[in-house]
MARSE-530298 format. One line per field, with one value per residue: x negated, y, z negated of N, C-alpha, C in turn; residue in three letters. Coordinates in steps of 0.05 Angstrom, whole numbers. Layout:
BEGIN
n.X = X:...
n.Y = Y:...
n.Z = Z:...
ca.X = X:...
ca.Y = Y:...
ca.Z = Z:...
c.X = X:...
c.Y = Y:...
c.Z = Z:...
rolo = ALA:...
# end
This chain:
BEGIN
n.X = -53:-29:22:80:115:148:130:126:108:140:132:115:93:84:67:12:-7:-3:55:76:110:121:158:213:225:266:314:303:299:349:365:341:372:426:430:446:446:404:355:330:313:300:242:176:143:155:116:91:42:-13:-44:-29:-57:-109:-94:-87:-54:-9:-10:29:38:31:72:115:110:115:157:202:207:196:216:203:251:286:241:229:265:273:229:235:282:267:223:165:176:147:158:164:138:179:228:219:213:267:294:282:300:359:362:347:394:433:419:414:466:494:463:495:529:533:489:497:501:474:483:518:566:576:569:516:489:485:441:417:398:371:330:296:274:248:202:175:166:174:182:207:248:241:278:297:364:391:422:389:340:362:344:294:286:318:282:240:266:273:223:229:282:327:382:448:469:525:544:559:575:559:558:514:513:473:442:386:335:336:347:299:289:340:336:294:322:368:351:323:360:391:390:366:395:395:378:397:392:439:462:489:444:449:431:445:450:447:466:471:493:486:548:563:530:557:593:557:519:548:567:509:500:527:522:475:466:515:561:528:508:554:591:608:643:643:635
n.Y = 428:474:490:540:537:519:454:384:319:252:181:118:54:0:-68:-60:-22:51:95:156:221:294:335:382:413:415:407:359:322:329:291:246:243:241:205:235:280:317:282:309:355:360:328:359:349:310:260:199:183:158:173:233:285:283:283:237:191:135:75:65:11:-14:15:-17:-64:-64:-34:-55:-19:37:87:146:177:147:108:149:169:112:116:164:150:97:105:151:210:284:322:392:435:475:441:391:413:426:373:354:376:374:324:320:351:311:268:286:295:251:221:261:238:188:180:177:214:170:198:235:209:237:261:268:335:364:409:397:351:370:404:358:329:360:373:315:311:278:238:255:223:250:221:164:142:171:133:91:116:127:93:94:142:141:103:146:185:169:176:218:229:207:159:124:90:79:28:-41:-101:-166:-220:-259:-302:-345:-387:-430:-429:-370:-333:-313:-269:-235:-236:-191:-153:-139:-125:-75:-41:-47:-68:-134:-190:-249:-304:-362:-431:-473:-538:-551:-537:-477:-411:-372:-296:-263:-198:-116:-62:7:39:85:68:18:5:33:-13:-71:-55:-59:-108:-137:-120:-144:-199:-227:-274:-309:-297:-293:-250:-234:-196:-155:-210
n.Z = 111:124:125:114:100:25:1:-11:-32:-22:-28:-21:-36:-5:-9:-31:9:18:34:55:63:83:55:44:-19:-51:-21:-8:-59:-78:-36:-52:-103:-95:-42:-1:51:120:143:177:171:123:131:140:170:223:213:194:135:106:69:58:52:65:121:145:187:196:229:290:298:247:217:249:225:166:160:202:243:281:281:259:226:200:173:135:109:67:44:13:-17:-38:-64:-99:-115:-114:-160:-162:-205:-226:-218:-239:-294:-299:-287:-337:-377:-365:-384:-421:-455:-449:-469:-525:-530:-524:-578:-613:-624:-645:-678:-757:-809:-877:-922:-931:-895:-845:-777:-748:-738:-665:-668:-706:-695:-637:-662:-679:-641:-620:-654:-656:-605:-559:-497:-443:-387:-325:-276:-303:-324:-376:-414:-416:-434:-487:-529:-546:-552:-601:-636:-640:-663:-713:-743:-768:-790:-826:-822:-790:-742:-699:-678:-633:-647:-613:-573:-522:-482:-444:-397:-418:-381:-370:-413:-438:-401:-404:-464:-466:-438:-458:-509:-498:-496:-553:-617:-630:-670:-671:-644:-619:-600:-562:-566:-512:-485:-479:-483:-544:-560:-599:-622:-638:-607:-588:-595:-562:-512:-495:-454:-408:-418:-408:-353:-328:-350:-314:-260:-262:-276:-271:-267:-294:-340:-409:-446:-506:-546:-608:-627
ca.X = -34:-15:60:80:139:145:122:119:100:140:98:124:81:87:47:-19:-13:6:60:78:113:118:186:226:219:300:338:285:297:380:368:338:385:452:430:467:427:393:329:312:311:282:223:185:129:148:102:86:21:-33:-55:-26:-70:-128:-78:-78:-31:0:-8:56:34:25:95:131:100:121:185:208:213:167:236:200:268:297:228:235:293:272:211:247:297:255:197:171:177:131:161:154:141:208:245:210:228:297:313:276:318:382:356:349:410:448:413:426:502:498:466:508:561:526:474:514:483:486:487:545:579:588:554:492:497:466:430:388:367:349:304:283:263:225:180:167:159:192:173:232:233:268:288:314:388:400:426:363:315:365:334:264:288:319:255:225:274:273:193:233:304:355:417:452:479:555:543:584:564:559:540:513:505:455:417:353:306:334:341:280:298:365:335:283:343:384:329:319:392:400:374:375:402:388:368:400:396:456:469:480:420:450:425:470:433:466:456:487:487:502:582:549:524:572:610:537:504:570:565:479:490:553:510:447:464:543:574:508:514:581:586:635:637:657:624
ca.Y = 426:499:494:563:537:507:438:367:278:227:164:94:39:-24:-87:-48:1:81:108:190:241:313:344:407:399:419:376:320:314:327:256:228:231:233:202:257:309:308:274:320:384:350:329:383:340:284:239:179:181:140:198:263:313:290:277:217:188:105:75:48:-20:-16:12:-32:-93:-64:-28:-57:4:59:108:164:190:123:105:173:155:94:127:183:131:78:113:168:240:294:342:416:445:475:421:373:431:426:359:339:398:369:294:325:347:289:249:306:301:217:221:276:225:159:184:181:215:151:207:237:195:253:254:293:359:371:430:385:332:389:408:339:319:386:360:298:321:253:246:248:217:258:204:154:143:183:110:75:123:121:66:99:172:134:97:168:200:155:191:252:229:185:169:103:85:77:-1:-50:-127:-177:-249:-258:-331:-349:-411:-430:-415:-345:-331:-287:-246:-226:-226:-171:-134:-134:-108:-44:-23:-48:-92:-173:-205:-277:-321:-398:-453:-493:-568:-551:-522:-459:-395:-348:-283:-239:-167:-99:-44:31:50:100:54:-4:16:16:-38:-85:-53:-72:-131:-147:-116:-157:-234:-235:-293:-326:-282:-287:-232:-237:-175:-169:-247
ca.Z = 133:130:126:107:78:7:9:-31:-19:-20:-24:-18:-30:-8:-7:-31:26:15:54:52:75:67:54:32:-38:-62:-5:-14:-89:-77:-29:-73:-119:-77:-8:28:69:134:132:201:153:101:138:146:189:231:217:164:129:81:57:77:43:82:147:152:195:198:257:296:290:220:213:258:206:143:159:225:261:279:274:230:204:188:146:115:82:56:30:-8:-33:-53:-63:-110:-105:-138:-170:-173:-241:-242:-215:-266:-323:-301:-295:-357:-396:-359:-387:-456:-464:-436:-489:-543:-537:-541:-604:-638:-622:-651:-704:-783:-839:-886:-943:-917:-878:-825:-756:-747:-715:-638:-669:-722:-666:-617:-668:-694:-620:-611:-680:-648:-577:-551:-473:-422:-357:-307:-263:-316:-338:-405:-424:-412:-453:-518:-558:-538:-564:-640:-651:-649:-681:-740:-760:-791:-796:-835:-798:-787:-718:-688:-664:-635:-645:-590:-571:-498:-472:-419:-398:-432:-367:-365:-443:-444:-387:-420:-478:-455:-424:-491:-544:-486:-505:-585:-640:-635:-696:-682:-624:-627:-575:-565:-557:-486:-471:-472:-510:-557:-564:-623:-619:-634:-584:-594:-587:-536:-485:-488:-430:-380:-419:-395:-326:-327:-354:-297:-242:-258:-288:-256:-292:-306:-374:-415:-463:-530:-568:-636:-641
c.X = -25:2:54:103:136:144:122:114:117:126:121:101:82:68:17:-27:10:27:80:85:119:150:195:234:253:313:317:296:337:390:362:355:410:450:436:444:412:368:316:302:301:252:207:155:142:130:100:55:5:-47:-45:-41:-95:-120:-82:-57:-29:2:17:65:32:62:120:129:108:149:209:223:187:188:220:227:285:269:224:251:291:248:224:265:291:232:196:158:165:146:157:156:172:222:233:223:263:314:311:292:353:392:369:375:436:453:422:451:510:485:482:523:554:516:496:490:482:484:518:559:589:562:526:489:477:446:400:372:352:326:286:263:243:205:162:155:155:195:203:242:255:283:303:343:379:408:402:331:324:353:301:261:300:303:240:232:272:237:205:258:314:369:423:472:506:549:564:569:571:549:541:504:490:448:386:335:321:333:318:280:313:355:309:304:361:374:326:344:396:379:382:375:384:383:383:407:414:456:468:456:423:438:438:443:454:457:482:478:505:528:572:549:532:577:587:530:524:566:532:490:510:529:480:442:498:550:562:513:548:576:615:628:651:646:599
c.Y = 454:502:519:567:512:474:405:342:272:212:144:66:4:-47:-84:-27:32:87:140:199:264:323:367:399:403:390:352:312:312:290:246:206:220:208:219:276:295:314:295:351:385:344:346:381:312:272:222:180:162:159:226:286:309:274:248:192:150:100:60:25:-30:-9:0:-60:-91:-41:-42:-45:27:98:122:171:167:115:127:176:134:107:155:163:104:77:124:191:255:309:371:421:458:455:390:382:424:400:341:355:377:339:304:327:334:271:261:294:274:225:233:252:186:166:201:194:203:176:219:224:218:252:278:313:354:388:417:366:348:389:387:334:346:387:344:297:289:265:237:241:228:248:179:155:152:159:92:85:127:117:79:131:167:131:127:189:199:163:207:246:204:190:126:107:79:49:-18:-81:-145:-200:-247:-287:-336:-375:-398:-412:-386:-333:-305:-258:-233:-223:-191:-141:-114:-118:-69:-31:-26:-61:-118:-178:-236:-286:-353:-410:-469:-519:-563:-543:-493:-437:-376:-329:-267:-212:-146:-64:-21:33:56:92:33:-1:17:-2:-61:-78:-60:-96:-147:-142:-135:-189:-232:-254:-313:-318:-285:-263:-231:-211:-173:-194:-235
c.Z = 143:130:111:93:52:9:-12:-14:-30:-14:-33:-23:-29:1:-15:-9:15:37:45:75:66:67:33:2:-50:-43:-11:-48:-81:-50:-28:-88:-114:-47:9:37:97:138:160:196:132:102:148:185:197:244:186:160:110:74:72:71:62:114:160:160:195:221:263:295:268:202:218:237:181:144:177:247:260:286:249:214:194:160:125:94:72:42:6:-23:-50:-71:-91:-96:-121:-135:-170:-198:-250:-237:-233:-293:-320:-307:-321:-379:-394:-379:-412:-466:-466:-452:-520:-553:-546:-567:-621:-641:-636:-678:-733:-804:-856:-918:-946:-916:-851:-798:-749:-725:-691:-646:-687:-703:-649:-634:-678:-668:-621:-625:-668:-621:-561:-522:-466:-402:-341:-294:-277:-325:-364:-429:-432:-439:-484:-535:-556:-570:-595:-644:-660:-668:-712:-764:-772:-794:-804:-822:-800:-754:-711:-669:-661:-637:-622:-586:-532:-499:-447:-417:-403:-417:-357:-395:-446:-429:-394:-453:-481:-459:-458:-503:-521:-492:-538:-598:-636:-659:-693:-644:-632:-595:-587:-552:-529:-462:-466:-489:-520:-567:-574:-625:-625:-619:-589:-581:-560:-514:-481:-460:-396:-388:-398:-362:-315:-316:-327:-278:-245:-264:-273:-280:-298:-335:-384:-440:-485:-548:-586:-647:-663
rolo = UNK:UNK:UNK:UNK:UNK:UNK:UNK:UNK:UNK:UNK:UNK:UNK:UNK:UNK:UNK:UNK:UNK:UNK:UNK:UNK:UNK:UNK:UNK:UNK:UNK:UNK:UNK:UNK:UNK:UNK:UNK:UNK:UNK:UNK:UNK:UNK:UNK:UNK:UNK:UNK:UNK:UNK:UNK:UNK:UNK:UNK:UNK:UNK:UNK:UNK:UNK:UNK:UNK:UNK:UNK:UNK:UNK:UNK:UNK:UNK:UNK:UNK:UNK:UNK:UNK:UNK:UNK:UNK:UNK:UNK:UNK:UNK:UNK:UNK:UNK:UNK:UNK:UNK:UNK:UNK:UNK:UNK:UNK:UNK:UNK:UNK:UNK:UNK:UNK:UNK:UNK:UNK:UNK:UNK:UNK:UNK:UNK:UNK:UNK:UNK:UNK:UNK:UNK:UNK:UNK:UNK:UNK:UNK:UNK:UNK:UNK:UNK:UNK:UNK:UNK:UNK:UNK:UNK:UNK:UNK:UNK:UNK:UNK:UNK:UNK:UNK:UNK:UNK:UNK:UNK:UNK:UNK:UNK:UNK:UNK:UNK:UNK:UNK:UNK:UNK:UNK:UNK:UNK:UNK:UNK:UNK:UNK:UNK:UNK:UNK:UNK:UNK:UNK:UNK:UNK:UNK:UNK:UNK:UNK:UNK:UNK:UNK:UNK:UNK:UNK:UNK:UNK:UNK:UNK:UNK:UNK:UNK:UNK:UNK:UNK:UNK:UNK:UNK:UNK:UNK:UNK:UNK:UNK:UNK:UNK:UNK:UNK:UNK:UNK:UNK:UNK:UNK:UNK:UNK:UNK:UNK:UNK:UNK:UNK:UNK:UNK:UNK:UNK:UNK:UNK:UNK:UNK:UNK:UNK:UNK:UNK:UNK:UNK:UNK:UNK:UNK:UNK:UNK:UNK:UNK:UNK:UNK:UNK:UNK:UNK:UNK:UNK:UNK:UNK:UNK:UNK
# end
């Protein structure tokens, strides 16, 4: 393309078709993450592509069908926002550093030494994770990759967890969905179907992430799910 200024894709794909654009790689990633900025400074070509490296451009009719508009800076913003964004190498380093120690500071505050009974320093996990070399996803909640980053931790370390117990109730034909959801944040104890057809799913979920699991599980089942903690 020759841009002479620093450069990155967004890429959107929907239905089996590619759609890209190129954009200032700092404000594109800052509305991303925020929404805020203007996408007319951000873009650094208007135009939408199916390939932009070898210029290939979307035709209008193609974008009016799968966006319903052929507004480049309106589908720009749905493509950075819905989309994904590549990275530069530092802005990868950075926010996978930022991740790390996000996740860092939850564990000091969960993981028990069960020899002890005292909490395991920030300084021994840094280095436990740096053993294991436990992947980080820059774009994930810090919440979300938890239960990912114990399992791994648990190859070189003892520790026991700061859990809170919980019974969640659902109907049958969702049951697996919620139970899915559940095990990605804690441990399931038990599974039982009730007389009503309903299902009690027993679980305990780190101290830590009480506070989003509850806002998940609110934002994604409403008061299909009841949730009893302590049960």
């Amino acid at each position: 393309m020759g841009l002479s200024k620093p450069s990155t894709i967004g890429r959107l794909s929907l239905r089996g078709e590619k759609f890209e654009i190129i954009v200032a790689p700092d404000p594109a990633l800052n509305f991303k993450l925020t929404g805020k900025g203007d996408i007319r400074k951000i873009l650094l070509i208007d135009e939408i592509y199916s390939d932009s490296k070898k210029g290939l451009r979307v035709s209008s009719e193609k974008l009016k069908k799968f966006f319903g508009t052929t507004d480049v800076f309106k589908i720009a913003e749905r493509i950075l926002l819905e989309g994904e964004l590549q990275l530069t190498s530092e802005q990868r380093r950075k926010m996978i550093e930022s991740k790390r120690q996000q996740i860092i500071a939850m564990l000091s505050k969960s993981l028990i030494d069960p020899s002890l009974g005292n909490p395991i320093p920030s300084l021994r996990i840094e280095q436990a994770l740096s053993q294991i070399g436990v992947s980080i996803d820059p774009f994930k909640p810090p919440e979300e990759q938890f239960k990912n980053v114990v399992k791994a931790l648990r190859q070189i370390l003892q520790f026991k967890i700061n859990d809170i117990p919980l019974t969640l109730t659902c109907q049958q034909e969702e049951s697996n969905d919620v139970y899915g959801f559940v095990n990605s944040f804690g441990e399931i104890e038990q599974t039982k179907a009730q007389k009503d057809k309903s299902v009690k799913i027993t679980a305990r979920i780190p101290s830590i992430l009480m506070s989003y699991f509850l806002e998940k599980v609110n934002e994604k089942y409403g008061e299909r799910v009841k949730v009893d903690i302590g049960a």
